[in-house]
N, C-alpha and C positions, 0 to 999 in steps of 0.2 A: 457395507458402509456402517462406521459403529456412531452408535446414538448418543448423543451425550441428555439426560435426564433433567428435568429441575432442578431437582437436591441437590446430584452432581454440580450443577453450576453453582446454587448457591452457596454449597460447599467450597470448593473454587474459591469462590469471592471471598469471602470470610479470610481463607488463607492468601490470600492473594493483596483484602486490605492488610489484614495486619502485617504482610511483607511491607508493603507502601510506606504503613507509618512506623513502623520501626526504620525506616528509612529515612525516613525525615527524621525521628530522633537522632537519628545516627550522624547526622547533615549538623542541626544543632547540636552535639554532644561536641563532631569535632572541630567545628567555626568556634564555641567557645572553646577547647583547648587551644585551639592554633593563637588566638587572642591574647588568652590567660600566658603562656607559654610566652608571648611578646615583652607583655609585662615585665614578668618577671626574669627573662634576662635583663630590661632595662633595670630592675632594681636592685639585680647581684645579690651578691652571698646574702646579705639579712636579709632576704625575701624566703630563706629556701627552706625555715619551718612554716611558715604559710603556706609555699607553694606545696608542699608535702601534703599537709593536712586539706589543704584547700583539694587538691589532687584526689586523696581519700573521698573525701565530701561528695566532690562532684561526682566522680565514678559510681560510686554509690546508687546516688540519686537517679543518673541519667540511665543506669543497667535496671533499677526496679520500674521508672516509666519504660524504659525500652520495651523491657518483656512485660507490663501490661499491654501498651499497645499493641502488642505483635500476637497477646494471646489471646485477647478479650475477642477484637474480629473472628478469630477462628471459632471460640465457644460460642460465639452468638450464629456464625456460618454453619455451625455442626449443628445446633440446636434446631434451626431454623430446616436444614435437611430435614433434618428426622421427622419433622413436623407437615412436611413437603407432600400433599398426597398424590400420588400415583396419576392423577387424573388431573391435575394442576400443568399450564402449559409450561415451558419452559422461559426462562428468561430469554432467551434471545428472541421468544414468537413477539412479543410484546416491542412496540418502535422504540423505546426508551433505550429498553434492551440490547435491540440489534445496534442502533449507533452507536450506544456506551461501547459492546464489546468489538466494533468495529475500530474506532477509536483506540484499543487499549492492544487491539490486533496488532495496528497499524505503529504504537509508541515501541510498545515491548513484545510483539509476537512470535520473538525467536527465544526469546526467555517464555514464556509461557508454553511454547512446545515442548521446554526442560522440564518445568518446574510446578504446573498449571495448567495441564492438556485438555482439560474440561471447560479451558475458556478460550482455547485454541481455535480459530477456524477453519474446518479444513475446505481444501478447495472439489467445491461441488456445484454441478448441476442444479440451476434454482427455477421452483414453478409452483405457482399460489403460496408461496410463506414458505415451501419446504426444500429438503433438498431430494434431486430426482436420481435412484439410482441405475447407470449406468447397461441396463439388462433391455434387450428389444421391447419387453411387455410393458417394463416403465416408462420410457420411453417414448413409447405406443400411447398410454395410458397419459401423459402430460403432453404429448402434443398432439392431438388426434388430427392435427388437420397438416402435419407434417407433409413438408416435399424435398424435393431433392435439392434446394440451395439453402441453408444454412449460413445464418449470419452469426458469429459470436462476438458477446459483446462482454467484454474485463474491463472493472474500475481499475479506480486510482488507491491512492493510501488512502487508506484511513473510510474510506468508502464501504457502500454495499453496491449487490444490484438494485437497488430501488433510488441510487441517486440517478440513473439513466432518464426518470421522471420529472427531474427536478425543477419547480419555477415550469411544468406542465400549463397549470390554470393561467397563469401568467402570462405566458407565451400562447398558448394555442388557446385559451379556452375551456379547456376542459383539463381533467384530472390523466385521462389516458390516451391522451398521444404523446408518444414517443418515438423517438430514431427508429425503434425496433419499430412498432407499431406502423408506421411508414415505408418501409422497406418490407413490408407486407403485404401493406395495400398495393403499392404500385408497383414493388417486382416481383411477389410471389416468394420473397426470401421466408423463414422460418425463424425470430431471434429465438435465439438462447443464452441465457443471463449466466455469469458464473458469479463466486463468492467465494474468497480466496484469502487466508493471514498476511494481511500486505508487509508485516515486517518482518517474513524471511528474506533469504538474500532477494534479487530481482531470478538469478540463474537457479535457485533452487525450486520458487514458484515456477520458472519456463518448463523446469522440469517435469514437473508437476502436470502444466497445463498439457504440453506434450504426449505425455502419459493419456490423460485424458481425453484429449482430441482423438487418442487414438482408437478409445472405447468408444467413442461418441460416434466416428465415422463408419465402426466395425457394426454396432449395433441400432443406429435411428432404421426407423420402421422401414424409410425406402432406399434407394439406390441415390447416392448423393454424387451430384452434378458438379457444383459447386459450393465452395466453402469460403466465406469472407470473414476476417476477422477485424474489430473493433477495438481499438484498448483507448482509456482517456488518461492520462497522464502517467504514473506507473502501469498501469495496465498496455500502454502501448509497448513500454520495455521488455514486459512480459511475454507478450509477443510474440518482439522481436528475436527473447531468448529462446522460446521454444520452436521457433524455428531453425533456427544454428542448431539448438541441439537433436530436436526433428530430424534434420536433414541431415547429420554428421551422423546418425544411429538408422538412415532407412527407414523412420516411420511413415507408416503406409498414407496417413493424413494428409504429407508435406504435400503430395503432388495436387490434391484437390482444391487446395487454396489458389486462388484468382485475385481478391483484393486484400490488402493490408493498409485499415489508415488507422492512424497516432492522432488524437486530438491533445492538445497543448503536452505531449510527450516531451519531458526534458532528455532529449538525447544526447545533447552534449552536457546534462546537469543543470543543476536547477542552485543559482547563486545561497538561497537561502539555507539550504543543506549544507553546504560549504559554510557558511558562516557560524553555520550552530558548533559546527568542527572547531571554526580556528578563535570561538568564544570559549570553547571547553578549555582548549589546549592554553589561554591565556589566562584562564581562572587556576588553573595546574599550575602554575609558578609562584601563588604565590599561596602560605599555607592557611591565611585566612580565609580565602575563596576556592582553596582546593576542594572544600568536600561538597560543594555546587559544582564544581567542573566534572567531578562525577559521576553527578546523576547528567549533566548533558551527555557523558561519554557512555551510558549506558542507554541512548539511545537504541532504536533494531539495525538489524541490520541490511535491512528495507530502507529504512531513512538511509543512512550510509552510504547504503547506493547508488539516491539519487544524487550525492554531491556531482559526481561524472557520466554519471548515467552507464555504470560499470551492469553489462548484461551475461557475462561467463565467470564460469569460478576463477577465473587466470587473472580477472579484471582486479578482485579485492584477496584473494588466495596468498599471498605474500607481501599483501600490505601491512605497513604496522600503523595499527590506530591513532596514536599516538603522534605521526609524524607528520610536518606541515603538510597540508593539503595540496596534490598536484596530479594533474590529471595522467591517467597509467591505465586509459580502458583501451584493450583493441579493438580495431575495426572488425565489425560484423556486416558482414553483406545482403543484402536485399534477396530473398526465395529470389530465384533467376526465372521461376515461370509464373510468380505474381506482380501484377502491379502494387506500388507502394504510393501514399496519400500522406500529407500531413494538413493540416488548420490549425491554426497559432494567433492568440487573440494579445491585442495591446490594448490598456484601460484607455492609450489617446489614438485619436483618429487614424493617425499612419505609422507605420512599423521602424521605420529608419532617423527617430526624433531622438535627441540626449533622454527627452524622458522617458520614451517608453525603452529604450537600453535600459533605464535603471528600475523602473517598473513592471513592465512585461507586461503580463496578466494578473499580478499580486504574485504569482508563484513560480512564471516557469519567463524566460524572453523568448521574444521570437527567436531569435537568432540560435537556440537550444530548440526551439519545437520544429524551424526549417531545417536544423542537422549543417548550420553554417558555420564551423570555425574555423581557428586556425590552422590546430593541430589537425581535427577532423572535418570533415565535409561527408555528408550525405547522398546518396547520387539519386535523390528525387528527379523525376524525368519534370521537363518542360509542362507547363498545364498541370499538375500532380502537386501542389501546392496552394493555400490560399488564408492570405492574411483577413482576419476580424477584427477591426478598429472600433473601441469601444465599448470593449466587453471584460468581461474578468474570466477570470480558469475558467471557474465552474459553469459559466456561458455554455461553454463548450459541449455540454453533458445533453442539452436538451432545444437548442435554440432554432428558428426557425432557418435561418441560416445557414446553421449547418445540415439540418434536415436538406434543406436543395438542395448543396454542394454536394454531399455524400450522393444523394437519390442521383445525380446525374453521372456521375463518378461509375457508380456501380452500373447503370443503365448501356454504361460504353458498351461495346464487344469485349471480353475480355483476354488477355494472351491464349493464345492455343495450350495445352499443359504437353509436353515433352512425350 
């Protein structure tokens, strides 16, 4: 597992701002061309030793602050390494840290695995602040009190594992109950947290997680019984991808999995994704607001995904970015030897109102977190579903409510595995 360093990241940063704000200059440099350029066709020929010179002027001006800002970040990022001692924690140990880069995962983290890999996060195993590598003794060594059922629990975008906590004191009382913490006490499960770059594709992280379930299951300390997995909003997609892809490739994991539940999962997409799309693609026509429409369309490709809740390469692989929004993901089927669960929260009391359709939870509707539409349908069995009235997304991450529904869910018997 390679280590990214202090320096290393502050270094990162440094180059990573001055990309940002050479960016923005570059947003204003060409909002006013597009402007000036209006102008002065409205003012024809006598305009066109102004526009010349004005032309000269500007260019000038906007290419010397450009490359300030773009290099200034970097010298004060390289200085700042160098100055970095060895025994200094890393930016991400620090909570400031972890949400900014979680955050910046989540906007641009497929650009940053190009460009920026120091500020990348890759997907690992998380236990006291760090990440746990994959080998029986570490393993061993972060869960000493491991057994054979295994819950995994994946955020959402833009998240870590520590929102699983979230609004804890709030709800229960104290700082350390949690879902996981809960499914401890009462059924003996095991959680384990991951931390993941949410703005790769959704099918590239399945990938990923895949992978990893599969070390996970080859080396925890005991003989693993069963395996339940968690995801809260993209995390439920992720899943769901690494199961298709699991099961399409024989990895040895797929069979031990038992439950699968999605909290507020956009599975058939999540409207606000979509909109940021067909904002981009409306700022593109016209050239005064073009160079805004392309910083929306440089979004990840993480966001992207969730417009349809696209969970294989086939879903966004021959899309063109550019072109109106319309759903084009295929159907993915449910593991055939786990049960499948969703909870889908509306900020108004009942699920089927004009307003919570327009609403939802702030981020996802039900009718995406039930897997109800038109094109697609979800084949959640009878009882394996359950609406939260009253709540917002992020409810969903730590609420007592869903504590019961899940504890009694898993408590079932659950399918025999093939």
């Amino acid at each position: 597992m390679v280590t990214t360093s202090g320096a290393d990241e502050i270094r990162a940063a440094g180059r990573l701002t001055g990309d940002a704000l050479a960016g923005v200059v570059s947003v204003v440099r060409d909002t006013h061309e597009a402007i000036a350029d209006r102008v002065f066709r409205a003012v024809g020929p006598v305009g066109w030793p102004v526009r010349a010179a004005h032309g000269v002027i500007a260019g000038g001006v906007y290419a010397i602050v450009r490359g300030a800002h773009a290099v200034l970040p970097r010298m004060i990022g390289a200085a700042a390494g160098r100055a970095w001692r060895a025994e200094q924690a890393p930016l991400s140990v620090h909570l400031a840290g972890r949400s900014g880069l979680a955050v910046v995962n989540g906007v641009w983290g497929d650009m940053l695995s190009g460009r920026h890999p120091d500020l990348a996060t890759p997907m690992a195993v998380r236990s006291r602040g760090e990440d746990v590598p994959l080998t029986t003794g570490a393993l061993r060594q972060a869960f000493p009190a491991a057994t054979g059922r295994i819950v995994v629990f994946v955020h959402g975008l833009c998240e870590t594992e520590e929102y699983w906590s979230l609004s804890a004191r709030r709800h229960h009382g104290t700082a350390r109950l949690t879902l996981g913490s809960r499914l401890r006490r009462d059924l003996g499960y095991t959680p384990v947290y991951l931390r993941y770059n949410s703005g790769l594709h959704v099918s590239d992280n399945g990938l990923r997680l895949s992978s990893l379930l599969t070390e996970l299951v080859d080396h925890w300390p005991v003989a693993v019984d069963r395996l339940t997995l968690i995801g809260h909003s993209m995390g439920g997609l992720v899943i769901r991808s690494a199961g298709q892809q699991g099961a399409d490739s024989g990895q040895r994991w797929v069979p031990a999995v038992r439950h699968v539940v999605c909290l507020g999962t956009p599975h058939l997409g999540a409207p606000l994704a979509r909109g940021v799309h067909a904002t981009a693609r409306l700022l593109a026509r016209f050239p005064e607001s073009r160079p805004i429409g392309r910083v929306l369309s440089s979004r990840s490709a993480g966001v992207q995904d969730l417009g349809y809740g696209a969970l294989v390469e086939q879903d966004w692989r021959d899309v063109d970015p550019a072109a109106p929004p319309r759903d084009v993901c295929t159907d993915v089927p449910f593991l055939p030897h786990a049960e499948h669960y969703f909870i889908g929260a509306t900020l108004t009391r009942r699920p089927d109102g004009p307003l919570a359709g327009v609403l939802g939870d702030l981020l996802v509707p039900y009718a995406s977190a039930a897997g109800r539409g038109e094109r697609r349908y979800l084949p959640f069995a009878a009882g394996h579903g359950r609406h939260l009235g009253g709540m917002h997304h992020f409810d969903l991450l730590n609420h007592p409510a869903v504590h019961d529904q899940v504890a009694a869910w898993l408590a079932a018997e659950p399918r025999p595995a093939d």
